[in-house]
N, C-alpha and C positions, 0 to 999 in steps of 0.2 A: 628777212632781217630788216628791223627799221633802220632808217638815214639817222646819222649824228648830226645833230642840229647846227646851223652855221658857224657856232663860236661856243665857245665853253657855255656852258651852263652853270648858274652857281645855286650852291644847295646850303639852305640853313639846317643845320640841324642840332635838336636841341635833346639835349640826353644825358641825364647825369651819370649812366654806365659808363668809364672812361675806357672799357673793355669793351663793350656791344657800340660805345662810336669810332672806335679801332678797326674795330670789324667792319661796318655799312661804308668807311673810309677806305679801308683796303678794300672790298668789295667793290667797289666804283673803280679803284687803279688799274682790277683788273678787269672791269668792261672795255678798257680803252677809251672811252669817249670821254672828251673833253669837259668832266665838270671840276668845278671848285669847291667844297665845300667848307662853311666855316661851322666849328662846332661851340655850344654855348651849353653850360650846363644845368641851365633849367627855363620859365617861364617867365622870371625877370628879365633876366639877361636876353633872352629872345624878343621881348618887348623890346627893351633899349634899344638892341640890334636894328630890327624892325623899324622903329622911331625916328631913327637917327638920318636927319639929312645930309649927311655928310656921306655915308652909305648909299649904295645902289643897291635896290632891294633884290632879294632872292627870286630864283625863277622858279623855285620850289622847295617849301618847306616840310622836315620828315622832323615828329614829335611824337616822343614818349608819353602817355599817359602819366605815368608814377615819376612824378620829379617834386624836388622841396623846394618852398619858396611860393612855387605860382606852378600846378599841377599843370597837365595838358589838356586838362577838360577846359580850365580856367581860360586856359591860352590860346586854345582854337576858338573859345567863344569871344576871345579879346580881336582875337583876328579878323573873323570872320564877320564881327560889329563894326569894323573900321575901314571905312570907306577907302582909304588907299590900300588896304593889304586885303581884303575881304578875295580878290579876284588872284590872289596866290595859291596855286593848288597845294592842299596841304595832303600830306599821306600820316595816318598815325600806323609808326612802328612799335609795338607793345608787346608785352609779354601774356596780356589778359587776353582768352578767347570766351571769356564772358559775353553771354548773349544781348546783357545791359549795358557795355561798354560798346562793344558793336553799334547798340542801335544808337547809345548818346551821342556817338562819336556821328553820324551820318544825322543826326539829329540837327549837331551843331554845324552843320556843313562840312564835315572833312571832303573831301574829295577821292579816298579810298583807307582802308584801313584792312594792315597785313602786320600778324602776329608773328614775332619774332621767334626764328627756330633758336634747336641748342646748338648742331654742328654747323658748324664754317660753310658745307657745300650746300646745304642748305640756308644759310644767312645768305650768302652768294646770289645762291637761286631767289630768294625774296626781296634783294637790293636792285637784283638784273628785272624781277619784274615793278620794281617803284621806275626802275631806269627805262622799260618800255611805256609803263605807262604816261610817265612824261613827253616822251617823245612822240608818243600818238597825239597825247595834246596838243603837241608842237605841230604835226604833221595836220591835224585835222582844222589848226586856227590858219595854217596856210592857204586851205580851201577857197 
């Protein structure tokens, strides 16, 4: 079992399913570990988020591909271009296991990318491995 990281953790997450961030939200309550996450419902709003100096940035961002406004292809390349946010591990949660989406998405740097199941025990099971994968981050930037 990995260590919960010294202090909450906060998580952006941008998703216009207001159903599927229900879920990756309940999903983290019942990891127990300490995160916060704020939810935004597309790739504008993530930008502002983002932007905003007033804000303390995320320790990790979880993005949809299929959003209106400013899609997540759009938003991970805005991210990942921008030298204060570039070093935010992103994970894209999506519904596409398209083999082109895969590879764009590691293309533009995501940091992992895991395709959203349909039942809860398995949403669960794919929110607890964004939530280990974090935390090995965590654990291995300790080193």
């Amino acid at each position: 079992m990995l260590a919960a990281p010294s202090r909450p953790y906060t998580v952006l997450l941008a998703e216009d399913d207001l159903g599927d961030a229900l879920l990756v939200e309940e999903a983290f309550q019942v990891r127990g570990f300490g995160q916060q996450v704020h939810t935004v419902g597309d790739g504008v709003e993530a930008m502002e988020y983002l932007r905003d100096p007033a804000r303390r940035k995320p320790d990790l961002i979880i993005l949809d591909l299929n959003m209106p406004r400013m899609d997540g292809r759009e938003t991970l390349a805005a991210i990942k271009s921008d030298p204060e946010l570039r070093a935010i591990p992103v994970v894209v949660l999506t519904t596409s296991e398209a083999p082109d989406d895969v590879s764009a998405a590691y293309g533009l740097h995501a940091n992992a990318y895991v395709s959203k199941p349909q039942e809860f025990d398995d949403f669960e099971n794919a929110v607890h491995a964004i939530d280990d994968f974090f935390l090995e981050l965590v654990r291995l930037a300790r080193r």
